[in-house]
N, C-alpha and C positions, 0 to 999 in steps of 0.2 A: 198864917191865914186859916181862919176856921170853916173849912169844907164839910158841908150836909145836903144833904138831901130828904127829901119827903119819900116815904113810904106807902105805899096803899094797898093792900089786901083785897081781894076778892073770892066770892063762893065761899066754898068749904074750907081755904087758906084763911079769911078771915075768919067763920067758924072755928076751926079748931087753936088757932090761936089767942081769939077773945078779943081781939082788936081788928079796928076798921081800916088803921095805919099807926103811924109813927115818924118821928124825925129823925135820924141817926144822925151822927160826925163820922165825916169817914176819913179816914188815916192816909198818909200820903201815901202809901202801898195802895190803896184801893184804886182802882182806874177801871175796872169794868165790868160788867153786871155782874161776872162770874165771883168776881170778887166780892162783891157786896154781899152777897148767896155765901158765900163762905164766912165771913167776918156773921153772917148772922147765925152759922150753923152754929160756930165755934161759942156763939152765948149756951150751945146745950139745949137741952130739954124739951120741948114741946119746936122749938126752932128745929134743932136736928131733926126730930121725928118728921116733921112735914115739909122740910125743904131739900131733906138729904135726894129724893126718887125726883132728880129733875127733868126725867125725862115727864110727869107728870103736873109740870108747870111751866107757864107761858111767862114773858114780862113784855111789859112798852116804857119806855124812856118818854117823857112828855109826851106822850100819846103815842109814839110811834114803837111798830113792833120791835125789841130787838134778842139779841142770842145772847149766850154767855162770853161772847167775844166782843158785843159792842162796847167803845170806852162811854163810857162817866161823862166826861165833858164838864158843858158846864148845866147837865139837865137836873131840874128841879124836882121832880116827881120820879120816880121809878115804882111802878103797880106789877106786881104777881100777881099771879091766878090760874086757875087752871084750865087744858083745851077748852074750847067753846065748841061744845057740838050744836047739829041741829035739828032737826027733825022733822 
């Protein structure tokens, strides 16, 4: 069974990446956000550079918030980004 998901980028994570998102396959090891974040780091280069400092980036699973411990499931989107300040 071929398992993916949608990607989506936001702020300066799309910025310096150059993309708005993507659609990845993820491997049957893959099951949670943490994973995902890794299997992207592990592509290298501009990936590494900007996903390694996760303490400075958020995600949501089909909209909703989650950590590097939530599973995969069966969600279709997962968006990075980074805190949302305010002002």
């Amino acid at each position: 069974m071929d398992r993916s998901i949608n990607l989506i980028y936001f702020a300066w994570v799309r910025e310096r990446l150059g993309l708005d998102g993507e659609r990845v396959s993820l491997g049957e090891d893959v099951e949670t956000i943490g994973d995902v974040l890794t299997m992207l780091i592990n592509r290298g280069g501009a990936y590494a550079e900007i996903l390694s400092d996760v303490e400075k980036l958020r995600f949501a699973l089909d909209q909703d918030y989650g950590t590097l411990a939530s599973p995969i499931g069966a969600a279709r989107e997962l968006a990075i980004f980074p805190p949302v300040t305010g002002g």
